[in-house]
N, C-alpha and C positions, 0 to 999 in steps of 0.2 A: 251475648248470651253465653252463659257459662254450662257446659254441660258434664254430666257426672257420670265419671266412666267405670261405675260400680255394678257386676252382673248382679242380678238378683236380687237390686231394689228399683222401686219404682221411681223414674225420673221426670217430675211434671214441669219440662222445660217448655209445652206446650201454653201454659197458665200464663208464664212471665210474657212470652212475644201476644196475647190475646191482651191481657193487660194495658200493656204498649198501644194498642189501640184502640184502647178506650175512647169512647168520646169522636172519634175519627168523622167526618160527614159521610152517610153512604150515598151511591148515586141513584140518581131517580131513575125509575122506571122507563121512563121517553129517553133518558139520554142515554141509556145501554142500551134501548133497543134500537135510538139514531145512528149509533156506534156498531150495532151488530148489522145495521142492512148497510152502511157505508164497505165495511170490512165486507160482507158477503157481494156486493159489486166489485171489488175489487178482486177477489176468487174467481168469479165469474167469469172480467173482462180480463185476468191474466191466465186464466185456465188453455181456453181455446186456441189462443196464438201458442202456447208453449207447446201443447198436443199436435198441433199442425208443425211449429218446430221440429219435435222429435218426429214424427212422420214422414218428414223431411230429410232428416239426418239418415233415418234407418232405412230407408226404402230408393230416396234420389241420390245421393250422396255415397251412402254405404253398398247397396245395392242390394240390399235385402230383399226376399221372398215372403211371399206369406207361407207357401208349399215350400216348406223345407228338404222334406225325403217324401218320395213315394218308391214303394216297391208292391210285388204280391200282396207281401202282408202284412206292410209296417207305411201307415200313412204320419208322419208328422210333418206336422204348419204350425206357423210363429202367428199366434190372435191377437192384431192389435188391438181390437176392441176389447177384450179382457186385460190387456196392460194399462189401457185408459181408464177401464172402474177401479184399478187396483192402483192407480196414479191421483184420481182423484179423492180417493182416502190420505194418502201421501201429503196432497198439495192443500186441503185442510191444517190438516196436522202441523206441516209446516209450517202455516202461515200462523193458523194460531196458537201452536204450542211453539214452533222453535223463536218463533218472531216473539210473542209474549215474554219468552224465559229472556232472549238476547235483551228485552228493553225492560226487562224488570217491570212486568205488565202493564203493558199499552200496544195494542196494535196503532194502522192508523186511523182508523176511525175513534178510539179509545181514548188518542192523542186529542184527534179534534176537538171533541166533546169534553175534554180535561177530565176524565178517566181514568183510573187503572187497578187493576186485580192486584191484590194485597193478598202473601201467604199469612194462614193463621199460626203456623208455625216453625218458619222461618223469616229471616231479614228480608232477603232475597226472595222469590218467586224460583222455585227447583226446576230443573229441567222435566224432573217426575209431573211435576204439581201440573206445570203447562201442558203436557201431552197429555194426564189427565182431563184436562179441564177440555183441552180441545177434542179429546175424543169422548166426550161428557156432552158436548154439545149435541151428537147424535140421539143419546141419550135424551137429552132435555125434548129433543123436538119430536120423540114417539108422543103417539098417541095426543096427534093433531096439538101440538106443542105443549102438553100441561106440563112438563120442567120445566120451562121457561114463566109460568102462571105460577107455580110454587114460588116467585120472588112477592107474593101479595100472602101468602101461608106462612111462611116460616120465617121465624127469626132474623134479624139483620138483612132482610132483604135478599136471600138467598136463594139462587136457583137449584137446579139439581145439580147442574155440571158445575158451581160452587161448593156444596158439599160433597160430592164426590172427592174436589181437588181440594178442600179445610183450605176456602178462600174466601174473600169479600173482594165489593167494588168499591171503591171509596168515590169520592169527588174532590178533585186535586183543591188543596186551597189557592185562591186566587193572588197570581204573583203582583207582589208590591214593586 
C-alpha cells in the first residue's frame, strides 16, 4: 500500500486495504463467541495464579508491608487489592491487545476456531488497532452485552469493539 505524503490532500489509502478484502468469508457468530469464552477461560485460569505470584514476590520474598508509614499524621499503606483491579485491566489488554497485534489477530481461542481480526486499514493489525479493540470489548459488554448483539445490526458483521478498532473477523480459509 502506497501512501501519499502530501499535507493538505486527502489520502483514501483506507479504500484500497477495504477493497482487498472484498469477498473475504466473515466468521459466524458461534465461532467468535466459542473463541471469545475459550480466550475468557484462559484470563480467568491464568489471572489468579499470577496475582497469588506477585503476592508472593511482594510480601514473602520481598518483605513488603501493607502499612508502609505511620506517624501522627501521615498514615500510608501499599492496597494490594487496588493493584489487582488495576492489574486486571492490564492482563486483558495484554492478552488481547498485545497477544492479537504479536500474532496478527488471533488469540487462542481465535486460533482454534480458525479465526482472526483483520485491520480495515492496514496489512497488519496496529498495536493501536489491538488495544483498541481489547479495551472495546468492555465497551461491547455494557449494557448487558448489546456490543456484542450489534454483530446481527451492522454491517459486515460488526461488533462494537470492531468498529471502534476499523476491524473485521474473517474465517480463515481452509488449508489444503
Amino acid at each position: 500500500m502506497q501512501f501519499i505524503r502530501n499535507p493538505g490532500v486527502f489520502n483514501p489509502h483506507e479504500t484500497a486495504r477495504a477493497e482487498s478484502l472484498a469477498g473475504m468469508p466473515l466468521a459466524a457468530f458461534g465461532r467468535r463467541l466459542a473463541a471469545y469464552l475459550i480466550d475468557i477461560v484462559l484470563v480467568f485460569g491464568t489471572y489468579k495464579p499470577a496475582m497469588d505470584g506477585l503476592y508472593y514476590l511482594l510480601f514473602k520474598v520481598l518483605g513488603m508491608r501493607e502499612e508502609l508509614y505511620r506517624s501522627a499524621h501521615v498514615h500510608a499503606e501499599f492496597r494490594f487489592d487496588l493493584l489487582t483491579d488495576v492489574a486486571w485491566v492490564l492482563w486483558l489488554v495484554l492478552y488481547f491487545g498485545l497477544w492479537v497485534w504479536r500474532t496478527n489477530g488471533q488469540t487462542l481461542g481465535k486460533w482454534l476456531l480458525r479465526i482472526r481480526v483483520v485491520s480495515l486499514t492496514h496489512e497488519r493489525i496496529t498495536f493501536w488497532q489491538s488495544a483498541e479493540r481489547a479495551l472495546g470489548y468492555g465497551a461491547s459488554a455494557l449494557e448487558a452485552g448489546f456490543g456484542f448483539l450489534q454483530y446481527f445490526l451492522y454491517p459486515n458483521h460488526r461488533c462494537l469493539h470492531d468498529r471502534i478498532a476499523e476491524t473485521i473477523v474473517i474465517a480463515e480459509p481452509a488449508k489444503s
